[in-house]
C-alpha positions in Angstrom: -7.7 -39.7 -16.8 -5.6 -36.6 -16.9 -8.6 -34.6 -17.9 -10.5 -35.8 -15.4 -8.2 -35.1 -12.5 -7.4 -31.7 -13.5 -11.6 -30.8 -14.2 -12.0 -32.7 -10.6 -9.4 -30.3 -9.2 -10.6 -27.3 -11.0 -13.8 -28.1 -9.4 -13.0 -28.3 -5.6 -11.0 -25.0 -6.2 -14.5 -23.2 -7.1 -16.1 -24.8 -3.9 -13.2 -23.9 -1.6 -13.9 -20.2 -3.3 -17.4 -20.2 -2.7 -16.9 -21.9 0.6 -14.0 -18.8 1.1 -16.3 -16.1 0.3 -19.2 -17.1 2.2 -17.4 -17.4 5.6 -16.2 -13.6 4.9 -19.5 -12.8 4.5 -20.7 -14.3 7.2 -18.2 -13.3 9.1 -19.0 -9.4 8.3 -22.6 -10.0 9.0 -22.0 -11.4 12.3 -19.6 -8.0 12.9 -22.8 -5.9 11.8 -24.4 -8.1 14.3 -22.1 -7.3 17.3 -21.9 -3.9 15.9 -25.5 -3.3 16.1 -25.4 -4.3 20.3 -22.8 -2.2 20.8 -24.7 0.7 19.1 -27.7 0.2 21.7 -25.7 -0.1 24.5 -24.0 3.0 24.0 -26.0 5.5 25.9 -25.3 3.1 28.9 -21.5 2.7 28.3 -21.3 6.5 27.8 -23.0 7.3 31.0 -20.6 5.1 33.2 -17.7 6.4 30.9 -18.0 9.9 31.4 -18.1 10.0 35.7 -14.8 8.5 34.9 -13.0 9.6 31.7 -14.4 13.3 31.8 -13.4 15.3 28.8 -10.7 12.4 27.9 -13.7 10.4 26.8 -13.2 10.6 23.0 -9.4 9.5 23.8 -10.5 6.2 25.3 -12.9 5.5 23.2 -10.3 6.4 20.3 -7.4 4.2 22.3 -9.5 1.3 23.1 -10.8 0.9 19.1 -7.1 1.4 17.9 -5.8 -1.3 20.4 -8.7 -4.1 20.0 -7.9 -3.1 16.1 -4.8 -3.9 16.5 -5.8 -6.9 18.5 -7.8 -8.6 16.1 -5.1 -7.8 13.4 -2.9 -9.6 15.0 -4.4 -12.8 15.9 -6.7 -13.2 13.3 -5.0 -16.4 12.1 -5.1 -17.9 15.8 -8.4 -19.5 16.6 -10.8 -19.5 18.6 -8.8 -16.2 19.8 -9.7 -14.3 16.4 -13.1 -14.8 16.9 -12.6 -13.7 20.5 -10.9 -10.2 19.1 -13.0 -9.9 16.2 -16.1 -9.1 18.4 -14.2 -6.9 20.4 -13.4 -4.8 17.9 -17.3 -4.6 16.6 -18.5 -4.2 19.7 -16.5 -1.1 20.1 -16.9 0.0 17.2 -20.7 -0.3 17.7 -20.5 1.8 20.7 -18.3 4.9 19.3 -20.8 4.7 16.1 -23.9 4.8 18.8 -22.3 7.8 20.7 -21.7 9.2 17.7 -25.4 9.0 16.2 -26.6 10.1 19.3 -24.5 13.4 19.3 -25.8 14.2 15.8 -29.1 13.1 16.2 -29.4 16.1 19.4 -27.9 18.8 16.4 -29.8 17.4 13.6 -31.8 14.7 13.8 -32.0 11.8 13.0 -32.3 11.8 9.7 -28.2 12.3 8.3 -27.9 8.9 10.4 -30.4 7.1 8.9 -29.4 8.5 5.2 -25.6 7.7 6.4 -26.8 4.1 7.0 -28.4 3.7 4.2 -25.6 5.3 1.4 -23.2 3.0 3.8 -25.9 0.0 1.9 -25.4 1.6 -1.5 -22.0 1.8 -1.7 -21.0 -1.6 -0.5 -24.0 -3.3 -3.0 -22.4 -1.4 -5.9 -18.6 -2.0 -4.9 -19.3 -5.6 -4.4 -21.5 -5.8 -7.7 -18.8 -4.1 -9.3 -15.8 -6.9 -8.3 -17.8 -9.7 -8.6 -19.3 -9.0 -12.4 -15.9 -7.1 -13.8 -13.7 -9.8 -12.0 -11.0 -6.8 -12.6 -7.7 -7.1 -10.3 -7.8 -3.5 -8.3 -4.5 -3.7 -6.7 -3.5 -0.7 -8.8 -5.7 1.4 -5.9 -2.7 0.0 -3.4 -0.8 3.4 -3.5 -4.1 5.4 -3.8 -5.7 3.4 -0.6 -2.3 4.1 1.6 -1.9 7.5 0.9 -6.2 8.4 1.4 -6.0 6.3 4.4 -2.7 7.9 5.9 -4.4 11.5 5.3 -7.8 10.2 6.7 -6.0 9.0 9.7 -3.6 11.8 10.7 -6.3 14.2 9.4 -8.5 13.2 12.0 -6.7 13.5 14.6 -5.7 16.6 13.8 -9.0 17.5 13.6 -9.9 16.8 16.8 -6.8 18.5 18.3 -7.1 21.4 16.8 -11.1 21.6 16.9 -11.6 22.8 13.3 -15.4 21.3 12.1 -14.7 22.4 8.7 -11.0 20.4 7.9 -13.0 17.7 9.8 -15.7 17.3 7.0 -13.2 17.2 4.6 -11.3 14.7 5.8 -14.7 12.7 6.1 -15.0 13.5 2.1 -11.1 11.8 2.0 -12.1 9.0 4.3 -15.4 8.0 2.2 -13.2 7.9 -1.3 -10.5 6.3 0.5 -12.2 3.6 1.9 -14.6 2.9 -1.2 -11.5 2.1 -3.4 -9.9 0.0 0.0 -13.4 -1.9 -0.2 -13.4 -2.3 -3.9 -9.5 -3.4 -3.3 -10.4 -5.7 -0.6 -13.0 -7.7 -2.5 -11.5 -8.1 -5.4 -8.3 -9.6 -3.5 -10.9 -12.0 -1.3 -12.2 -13.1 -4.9 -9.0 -13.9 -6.6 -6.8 -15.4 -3.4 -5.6 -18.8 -3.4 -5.3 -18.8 0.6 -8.7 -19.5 1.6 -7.3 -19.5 5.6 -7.8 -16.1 6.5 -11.6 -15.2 6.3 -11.5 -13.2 9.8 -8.6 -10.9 8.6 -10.9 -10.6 5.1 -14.2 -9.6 7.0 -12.0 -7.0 9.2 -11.0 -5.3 6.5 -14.2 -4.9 5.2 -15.6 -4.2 8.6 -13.2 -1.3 8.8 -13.9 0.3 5.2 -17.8 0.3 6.1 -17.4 1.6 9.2 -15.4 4.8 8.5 -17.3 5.0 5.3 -20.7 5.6 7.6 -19.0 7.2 10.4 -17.3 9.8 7.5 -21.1 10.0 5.8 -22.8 10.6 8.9 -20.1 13.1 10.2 -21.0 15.2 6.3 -24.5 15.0 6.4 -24.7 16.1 9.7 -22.3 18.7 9.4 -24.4 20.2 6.2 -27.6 20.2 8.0 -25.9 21.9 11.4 
């Protein structure tokens, strides 16, 4: 009877996982989703934006993505509000990564943000293959993740203060190794959690590594070709 109870529990633990794991992922699809309106919109946004905001334009944009950020991060245990700041965020997001695309498509094409998009695919197929097979705890990346994340952050912004292009694709270079090991980090947390109540803050995160990972790959491969 004992045995039975314990394999019955054991049991229901794997489907609360699997249940766990595929609301994070759906979740981050339906962020790719809201992403991917935002993107097309942006043209639109921007051209209302700019009579307004002027030359302050990448400060708004930059001040209204750190605040939804922020936002979402801290309600993302308070439904339906999370939802609610979850597509906010996105949708921001979305926009900054259309106006972005567009400025390096008019340098160099196309083609950097369509190879950016796809390496983006690569690297989150191959992190996520890699946590889910190896089942390997990668908290040891804590300290590596804070301090790659800290330079990425502070880095960019200095960057774009002091207009230097070149410390700018290097901190894209940071910000791409950074937010790999923060994504392999991520998911191999979501897999081995025992708190299945927080797959919006779980689908952030993982939101947040992909986008800086294609914002930093679009920002080098632009950058190589200009």
């Amino acid at each position: 009877m004992d045995y039975q109870q314990s394999w019955q529990r054991s049991s229901d633990q794997v489907e609360s996982r699997l249940e766990f794991v595929r609301s994070v992922y759906l979740w981050l699809m339906g962020g790719f989703g809201v992403a991917a309106l935002g993107a097309f919109s942006a043209p639109f946004i921007a051209a209302a934006l700019v009579p307004v905001a002027g030359r302050f334009l990448v400060w708004v944009l930059f001040g209204a993505q750190f605040g939804s950020l922020m936002f979402a991060s801290s309600v993302r245990h308070r439904k339906p509000l999370n939802r609610v700041a979850y597509g906010l965020f996105t949708f921001v997001s979305g926009v900054i990564a259309g106006i972005i695309a567009l400025v390096i498509a008019q340098a160099s094409g196309f083609m950097p943000v369509f190879m950016a998009f796809g390496l983006t695919g690569v690297v989150f197929l191959t992190l996520t293959v890699t946590a889910f097979v190896s089942k390997k705890d990668f908290s040891f990346l804590r300290n590596f993740v804070i301090v790659g994340v800290t330079v990425m952050f502070f880095g960019s912004l200095a960057a774009m203060f002091l207009h230097m292009p070149a410390f700018s694709l290097v901190i894209s270079g940071v910000a791409v190794i950074a937010c790999s090991a923060k994504l392999l980090w991520d998911t191999s947390t979501m897999l081995r959690t025992d708190d299945f109540s927080d797959p919006v803050g779980f689908a952030l995160s993982l939101f947040v590594s992909l986008y800086n990972i294609f914002i930093s790959l679009m920002n080098l491969l632009g950058g190589r070709r200009r």
